[in-house]
Each structure stands twice: as structure tokens, then as C-alpha cells.
C-alpha positions in Angstrom: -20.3 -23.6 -32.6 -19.5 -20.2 -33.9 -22.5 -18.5 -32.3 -21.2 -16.5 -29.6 -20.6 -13.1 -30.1 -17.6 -10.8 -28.0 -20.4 -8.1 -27.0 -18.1 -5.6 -23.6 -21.0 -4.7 -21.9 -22.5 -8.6 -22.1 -19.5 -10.5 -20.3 -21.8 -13.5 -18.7 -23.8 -14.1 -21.8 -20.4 -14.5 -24.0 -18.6 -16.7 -21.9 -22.0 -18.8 -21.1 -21.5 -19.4 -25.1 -17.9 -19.7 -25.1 -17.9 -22.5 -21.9 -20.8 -24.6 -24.4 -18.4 -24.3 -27.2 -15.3 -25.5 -25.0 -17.7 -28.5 -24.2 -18.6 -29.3 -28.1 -15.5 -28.5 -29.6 -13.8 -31.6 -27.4 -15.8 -33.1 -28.5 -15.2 -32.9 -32.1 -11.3 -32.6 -31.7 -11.2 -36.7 -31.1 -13.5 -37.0 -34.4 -12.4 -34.1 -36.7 -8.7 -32.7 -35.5 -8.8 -30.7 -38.8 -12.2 -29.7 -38.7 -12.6 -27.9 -36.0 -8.5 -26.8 -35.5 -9.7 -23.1 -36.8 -13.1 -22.6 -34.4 -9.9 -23.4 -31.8 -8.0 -20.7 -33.0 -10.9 -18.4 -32.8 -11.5 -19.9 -29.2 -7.5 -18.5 -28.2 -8.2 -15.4 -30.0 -11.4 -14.3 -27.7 -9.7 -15.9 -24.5 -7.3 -13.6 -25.2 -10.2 -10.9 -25.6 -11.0 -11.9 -22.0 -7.8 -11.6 -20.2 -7.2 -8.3 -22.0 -10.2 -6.7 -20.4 -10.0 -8.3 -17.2 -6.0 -8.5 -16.7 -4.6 -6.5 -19.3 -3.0 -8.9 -20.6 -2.8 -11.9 -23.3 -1.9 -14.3 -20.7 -2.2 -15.2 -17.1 0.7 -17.0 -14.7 -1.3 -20.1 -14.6 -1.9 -20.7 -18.5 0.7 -23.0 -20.5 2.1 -22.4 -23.8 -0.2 -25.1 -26.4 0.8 -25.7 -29.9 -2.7 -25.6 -31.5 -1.3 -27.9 -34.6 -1.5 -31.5 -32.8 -4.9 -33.0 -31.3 -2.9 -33.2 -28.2 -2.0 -29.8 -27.9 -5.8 -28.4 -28.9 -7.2 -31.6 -26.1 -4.5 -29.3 -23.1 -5.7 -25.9 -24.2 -9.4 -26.5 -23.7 -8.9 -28.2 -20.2 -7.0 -25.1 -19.8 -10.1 -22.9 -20.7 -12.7 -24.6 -18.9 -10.5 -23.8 -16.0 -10.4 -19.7 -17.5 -14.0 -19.8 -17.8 -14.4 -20.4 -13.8 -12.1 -17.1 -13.3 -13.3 -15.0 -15.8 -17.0 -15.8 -14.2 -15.3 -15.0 -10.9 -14.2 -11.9 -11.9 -17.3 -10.8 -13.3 -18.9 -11.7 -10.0 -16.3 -9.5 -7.9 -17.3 -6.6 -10.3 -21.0 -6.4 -9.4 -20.5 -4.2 -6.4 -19.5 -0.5 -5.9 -16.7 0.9 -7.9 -14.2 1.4 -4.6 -15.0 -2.6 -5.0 -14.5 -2.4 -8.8 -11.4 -0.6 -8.8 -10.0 -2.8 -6.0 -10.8 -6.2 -7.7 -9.4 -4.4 -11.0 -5.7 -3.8 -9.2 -6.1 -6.9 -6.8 -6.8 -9.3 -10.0 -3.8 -7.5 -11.8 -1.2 -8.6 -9.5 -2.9 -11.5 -8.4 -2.9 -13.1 -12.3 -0.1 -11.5 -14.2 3.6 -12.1 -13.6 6.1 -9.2 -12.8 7.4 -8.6 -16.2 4.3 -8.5 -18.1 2.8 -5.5 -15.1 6.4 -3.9 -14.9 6.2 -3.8 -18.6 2.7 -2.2 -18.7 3.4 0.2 -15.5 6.4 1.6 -17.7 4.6 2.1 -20.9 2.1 4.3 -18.1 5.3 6.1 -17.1 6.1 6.9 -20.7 3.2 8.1 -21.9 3.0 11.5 -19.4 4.3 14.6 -20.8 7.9 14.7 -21.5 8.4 17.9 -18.9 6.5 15.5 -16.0 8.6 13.0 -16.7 11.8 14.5 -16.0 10.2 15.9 -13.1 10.2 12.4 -11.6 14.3 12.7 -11.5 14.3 14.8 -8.7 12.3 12.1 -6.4 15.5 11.0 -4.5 16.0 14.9 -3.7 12.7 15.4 -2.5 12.0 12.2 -0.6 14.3 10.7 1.7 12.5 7.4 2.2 13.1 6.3 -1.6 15.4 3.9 -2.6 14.9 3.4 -6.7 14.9 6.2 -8.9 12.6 7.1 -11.8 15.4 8.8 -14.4 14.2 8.7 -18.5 17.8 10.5 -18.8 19.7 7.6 -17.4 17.1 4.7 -18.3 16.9 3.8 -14.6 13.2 2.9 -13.3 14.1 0.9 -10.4 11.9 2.8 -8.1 8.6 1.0 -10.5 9.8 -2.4 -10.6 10.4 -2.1 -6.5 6.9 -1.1 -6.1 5.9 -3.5 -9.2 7.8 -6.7 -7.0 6.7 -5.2 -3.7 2.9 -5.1 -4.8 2.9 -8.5 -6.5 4.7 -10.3 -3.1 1.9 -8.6 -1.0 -0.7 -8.9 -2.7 -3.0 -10.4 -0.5 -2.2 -8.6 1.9 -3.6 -5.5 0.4 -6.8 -7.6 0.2 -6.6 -8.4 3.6 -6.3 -4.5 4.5 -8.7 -3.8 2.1 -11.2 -6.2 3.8 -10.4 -4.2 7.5 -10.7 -0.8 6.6 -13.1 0.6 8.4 -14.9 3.3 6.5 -15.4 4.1 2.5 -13.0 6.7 2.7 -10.5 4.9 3.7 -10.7 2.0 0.7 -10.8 5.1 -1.3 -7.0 6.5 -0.2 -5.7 2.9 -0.2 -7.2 2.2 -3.8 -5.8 5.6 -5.1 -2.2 5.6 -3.8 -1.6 1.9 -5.1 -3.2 3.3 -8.7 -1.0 6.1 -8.5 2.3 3.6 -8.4 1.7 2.3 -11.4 -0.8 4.7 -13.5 0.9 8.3 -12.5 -2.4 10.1 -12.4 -1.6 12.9 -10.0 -4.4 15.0 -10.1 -6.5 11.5 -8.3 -4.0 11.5 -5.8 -4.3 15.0 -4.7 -7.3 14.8 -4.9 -7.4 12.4 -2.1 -5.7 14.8 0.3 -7.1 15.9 3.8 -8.4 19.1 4.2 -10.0 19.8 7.4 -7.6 18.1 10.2 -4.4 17.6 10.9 -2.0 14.8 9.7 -2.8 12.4 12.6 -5.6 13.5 14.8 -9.0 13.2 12.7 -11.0 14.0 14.8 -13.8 12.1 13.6 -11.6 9.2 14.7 -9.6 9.8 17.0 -12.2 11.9 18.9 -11.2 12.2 23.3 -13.8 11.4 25.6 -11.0 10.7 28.4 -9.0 14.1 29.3 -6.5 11.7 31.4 -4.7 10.6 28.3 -0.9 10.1 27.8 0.1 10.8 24.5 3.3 9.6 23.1 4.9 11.4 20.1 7.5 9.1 18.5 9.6 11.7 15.8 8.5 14.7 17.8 10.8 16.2 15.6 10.8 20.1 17.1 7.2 19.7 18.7 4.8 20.7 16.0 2.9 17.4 16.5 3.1 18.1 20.5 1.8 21.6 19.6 -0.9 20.7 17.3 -2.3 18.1 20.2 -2.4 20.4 22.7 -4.3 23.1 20.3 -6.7 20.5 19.1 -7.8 18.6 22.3 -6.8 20.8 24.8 -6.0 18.9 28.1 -4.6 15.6 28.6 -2.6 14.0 31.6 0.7 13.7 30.0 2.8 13.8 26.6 6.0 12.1 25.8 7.7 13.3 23.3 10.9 11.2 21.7 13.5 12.9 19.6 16.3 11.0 18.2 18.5 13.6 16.9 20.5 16.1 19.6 20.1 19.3 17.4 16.8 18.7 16.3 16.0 17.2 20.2 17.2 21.3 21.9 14.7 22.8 19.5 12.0 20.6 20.6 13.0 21.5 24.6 13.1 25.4 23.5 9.6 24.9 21.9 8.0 23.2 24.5 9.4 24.4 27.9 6.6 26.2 28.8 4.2 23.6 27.9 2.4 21.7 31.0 3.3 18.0 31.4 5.5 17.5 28.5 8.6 15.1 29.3 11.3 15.2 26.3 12.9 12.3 25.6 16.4 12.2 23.4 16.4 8.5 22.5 15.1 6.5 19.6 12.3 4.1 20.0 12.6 0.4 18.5 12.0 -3.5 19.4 14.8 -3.8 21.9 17.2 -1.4 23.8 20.7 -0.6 22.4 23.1 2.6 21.6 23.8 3.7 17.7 25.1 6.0 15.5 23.7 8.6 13.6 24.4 11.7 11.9 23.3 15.0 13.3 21.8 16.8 11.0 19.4 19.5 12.4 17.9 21.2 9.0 16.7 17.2 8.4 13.5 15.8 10.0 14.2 12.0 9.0 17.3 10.8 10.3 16.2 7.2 10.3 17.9 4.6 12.9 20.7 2.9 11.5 24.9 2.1 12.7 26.7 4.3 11.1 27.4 7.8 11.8 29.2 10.8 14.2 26.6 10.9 17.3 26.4 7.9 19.2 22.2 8.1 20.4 20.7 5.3 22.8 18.0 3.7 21.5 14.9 2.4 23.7 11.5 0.6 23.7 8.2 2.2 24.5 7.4 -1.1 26.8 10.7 -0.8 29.2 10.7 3.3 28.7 7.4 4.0 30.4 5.3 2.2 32.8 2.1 4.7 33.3 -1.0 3.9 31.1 -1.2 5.3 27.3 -3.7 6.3 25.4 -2.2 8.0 22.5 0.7 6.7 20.1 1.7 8.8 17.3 4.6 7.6 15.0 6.6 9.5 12.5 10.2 8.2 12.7 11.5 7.3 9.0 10.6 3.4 8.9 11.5 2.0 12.2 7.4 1.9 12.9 7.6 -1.6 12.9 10.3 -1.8 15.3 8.9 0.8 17.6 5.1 -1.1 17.6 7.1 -4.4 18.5 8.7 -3.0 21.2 5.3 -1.5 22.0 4.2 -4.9 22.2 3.0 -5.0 25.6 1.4 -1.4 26.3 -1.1 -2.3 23.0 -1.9 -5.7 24.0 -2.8 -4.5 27.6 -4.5 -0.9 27.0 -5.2 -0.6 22.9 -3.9 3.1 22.3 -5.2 4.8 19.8 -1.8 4.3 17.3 -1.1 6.6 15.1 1.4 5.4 12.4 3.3 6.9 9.5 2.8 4.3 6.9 4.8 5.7 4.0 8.7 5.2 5.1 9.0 1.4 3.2 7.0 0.6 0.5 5.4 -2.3 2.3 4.4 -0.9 5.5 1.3 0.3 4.2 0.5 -3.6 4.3 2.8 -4.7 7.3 1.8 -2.4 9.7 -1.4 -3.0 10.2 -1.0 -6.4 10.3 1.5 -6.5 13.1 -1.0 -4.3 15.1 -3.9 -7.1 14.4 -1.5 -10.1 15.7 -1.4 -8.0 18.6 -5.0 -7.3 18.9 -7.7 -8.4 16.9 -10.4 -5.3 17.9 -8.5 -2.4 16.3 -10.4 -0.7 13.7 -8.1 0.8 10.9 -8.6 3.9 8.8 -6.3 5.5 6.4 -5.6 9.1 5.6 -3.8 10.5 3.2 -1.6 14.0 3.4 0.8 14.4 0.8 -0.3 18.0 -0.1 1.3 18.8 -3.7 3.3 15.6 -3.5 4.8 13.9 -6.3 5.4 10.3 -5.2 2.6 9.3 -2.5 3.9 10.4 1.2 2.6 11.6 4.5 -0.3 8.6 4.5 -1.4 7.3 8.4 -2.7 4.3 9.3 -5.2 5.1 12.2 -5.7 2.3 14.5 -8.1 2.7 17.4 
């Protein structure tokens, strides 16, 4: 019964001999308790092996605490690892393919098998193991992005910004399988796999690595390619028109753009910038699921004033459905995390004519996840790509989920 051997690169063979010894040694637990109580001990010892390599860690959620001292408690831990065996095969199964595949499984089996603690645990040891001077870098995170909520401070022993992402990741994990499952192209499986390894291994150079070089932060060309120069493009955060302008350089004519603007300072530049621009309607409302007046605070120097009720400047706030009745062919979303929102209240123009959509997917951890999802419930023939823009980012920022 002691014949298998724990060889890394010889996963099948091993646990074809550990499953036979499962099989003999309960056997021999209702003759010889005392016999065989050590081969048992070996038995946790190289399960452990196992879920080290696979999950890194000793234990998964499902397994039970057994006291290997009472027949009893040996007879529950080798049901328990008959059950292992069928997941461990499983997982060696899921590795066989390319290494995007590899690297997903390896993240997706992670979260899927390992509670909270043990991977927020494991994500801060990551943290702590970077060069003192990068850590302290990650203090000024809540400086440099707006759309964080935690904070990554060794000073003041605050890492709420991992366990949000550790807790976010682990309540949606399957829906990063399901996104996973609909990208489109090898590239894109590529960005999604690298940003969630960046949350919880830190290596920065692979995430800028990732970043786009040859077009713009929302039209790839390669993607989002016009054949029909009668498009209306709607520009949701036009912010002071740099997105209108980069549009109109790339693709040259189109029928019509709108171009939404929540702040009033911020909404003047964009009229200055693109008065002389054919066919381009500002708009100084924000965009959301229903219609409804706010408050915000005007802030001109600050491109993400994000829709919420309090504030000095009362703003009305609108849906793209009720706004505007012609055809679209272009949405392009950039408005601090009320994407969701907006694509709700977009509802109807998707369903009926399937714009290209153009979405900012880095505002809320999750959206990366929910946003395409909401799009599919819509439609079910959207293809989705990913691209990633965060040029000499420190937390992962400026991703788009392209949806055409």
C-alpha cells in the first residue's frame, strides 16, 4: 500500500496509486484500525501535497476536520478522499490545454476551492513580499484613483482595498468563468487573466505589459472597424471632447455624435472644443436607468465626477432610450461607474439596433464581470473583447469591454 510515489511532473499516475490505496486501506481500517492508522497519516500528508500544488493550500472549503485516532474518524476521511481524487483528476484534466487555459483554471480553481481567509491570507503575504519602497508606493492609490474605495497602507496596517477584491473575486467567481468562456479572441483572455493576477500577485511589469499600443482607448480598429459612414455615435463622459476628437480623426465621417457631459465647467470646455465640429450635439445631463435631477459638485480640473445626491450643482439626469429617438451605432461609456445604469436605461436602443458599446469597465470592482453580462440578457449575439490601457498604472485602470 505504500507504493505510490509524489513524482510533480507525474500528477495522473500518483493519484491513480493514491485512489487504489484509498480503496485498500478501507479496507483494512475495519480489520486492522492500528495497522494501517500510519499509511493514513501518510495518505493526509500527500492529500495535502495535492491541494498545495493545485490550490495553494492545505485544505479546500468542502473538506471536514477528521481526527485520524478513531476508526470512525480514518472510515470519514477516506470517503472524503475518494471524493478529492475526482477533483484533483478534474483539475488535471482542465490543465491539458494552452496556458491562457492553465492560468485561468489556476485563478478560477483558487477562488472556486479555497475560503476567503485562507486567499486573503495568501494575497497579503504576495503584498508583503515586494520591495519595501513599492509598497509604500501603494499608499498613494486613493490619490491617484478616484474609483477606489479600500486602501493598501503597510504604515497604517489597512489592506482593505485586497480583501474587497479578495471577497469581490470569490462572490463572482463564476462569473469570470462565464466571461472567460465569451471572449472572443486570445487576446482578450490574456488581459482578463492578467488584471485579475495582478489583484492578488502585484506583478506589475505583466500588467504593463498588457497595455495597448497601436489604437486608441476605445476604437480598435480591428474591432470596431466602420463599414457604415451613417453612424451616430454617442459619447457618454465626453468629458472636454478628446474622445469626440479622437473619433472624428480616426473614422473620419459619420452622420452624427452625441456627446453627454455631466459637469457644467467641464460641459463649456467640451462646447469651446467642439464648436466647429460638423454634427456634434452637446448634451449637459448625466445618463442612467431612469430620468431624475441631482447634485453634484463642480469641479472642472476633475474628469470623474460620478453621479450621486449630494453636492452644490443641481444637474438633470436622463436615459439614452427617452433622450434620443434616431438609430445608433456607436456607444462609448466612460462615466465613473454609473455604466450599468446608463446600459439599463439603454435598454431598448441595444435590444432593437445592437451598437457597437463601448464600456469603461474599471469604475467598481465587479463590473468587469457585471457588465457584460447585463449586455448578454439584453442580446445574446454580442461578441465581447477586452482591452487594456492603463499606461504606467499602478492599480489596473482604463480596461474596456468592447461589445459588438
Amino acid at each position: 500500500m505504500n507504493d505510490w510515489v509524489y513524482t510533480k511532473n507525474e500528477f495522473s499516475e500518483t493519484i491513480k496509486k493514491f485512489e487504489k490505496s484509498i480503496g485498500l486501506l478501507q479496507k483494512y481500517v475495519e480489520l486492522d484500525f492500528l495497522r494501517v492508522k500510519n499509511e493514513i497519516v501518510s495518505i493526509k500528508e500527500l492529500s495535502e501535497i495535492f491541494n498545495l500544488t493545485f490550490y495553494r493550500a492545505y485544505y479546500i472549503e468542502m473538506q471536514e476536520e477528521w481526527s485520524l485516532d478513531s476508526k470512525e474518524g480514518c472510515r470519514g476521511f477516506l470517503a472524503e478522499m475518494e471524493k478529492m481524487v475526482s477533483i484533483w483528476k478534474e483539475s488535471i484534466a482542465r490543465r491539458s490545454g494552452s496556458k491562457v487555459e492553465r492560468d485561468f483554471w489556476d485563478l478560477y480553481e483558487w477562488f472556486q476551492y479555497v475560503d476567503v481567509d485562507s486567499i486573503y491570507s495568501l494575497v497579503l503575504h504576495n503584498f508583503k513580499e515586494l520591495p519595501l519602497e513599492i509598497q509604500r508606493e501603494y499608499i498613494r492609490l486613493p490619490e491617484r484613483y478616484s474609483f477606489l474605495n479600500g486602501k493598501i497602507d503597510i504604515e497604517a496596517q489597512d489592506f482593505s482595498l485586497i480583501k474587497e477584491y479578495v471577497v469581490m473575486m470569490k462572490s463572482h467567481i463564476d462569473d469570470y468563468k462565464w466571461l472567460f468562456e465569451h471572449l472572443a479572441d486570445y487576446r482578450s483572455k490574456v488581459i482578463l487573466n492578467g488584471i485579475v493576477n495582478y489583484w492578488f500577485r502585484f506583478d506589475i511589469d505583466e500588467l504593463h505589459n498588457m497595455v495597448e499600443t497601436v489604437y486608441s482607448d476605445y476604437y480598435d480598429l480591428d474591432i470596431t472597424g466602420l463599414t457604415d459612414t451613417n453612424t451616430v455615435l454617442v459619447d457618454l463622459g465626453a468629458y472636454t471632447g478628446d474622445s469626440v476628437y479622437e473619433f472624428i480623426n480616426i473614422y473620419g465621417r459619420y452622420k452624427k455624435i452625441y456627446a453627454y457631459e455631466l459637469t457644467p465647467s467641464t460641459y463649456q470646455n467640451l462646447v469651446n472644443n467642439t464648436i466647429d465640429m460638423e454634427n456634434v450635439v452637446c448634451v449637459q445631463k448625466g445618463v442612467g436607468r431612469e430620468c431624475a435631477l441631482i447634485n453634484i459638485n463642480d469641479n472642472e480640473n476633475d474628469a470623474g465626477n460620478k453621479i450621486s445626491n449630494a453636492g452644490n450643482t443641481q444637474v438633470e439626469i436622463t436615459t439614452i432610450d427617452s433622450d434620443i429617438t434616431e438609430e445608433i451605432g456607436i456607444i462609448k461609456m466612460d462615466i465613473e461607474g454609473a455604466e450599468k445604469d446608463a446600459l439599463i436605461g439603454a435598454q431598448g436602443h441595444i435590444t432593437k439596433e445592437k451598437p457597437q458599446l463601448l464600456i469603461s469597465a474599471y469604475h467598481i470592482p465587479a463590473d468587469i464581470f457585471d457588465i457584460p453580462r447585463i449586455i448578454h440578457q439584453f442580446r445574446d449575439d454580442y461578441q465581447f473583447y477586452l482591452r487594456f490601457n492603463g499606461h504606467g498604472c499602478l492599480w489596473p485602470c482604463d480596461y474596456v469591454i468592447l461589445a459588438v
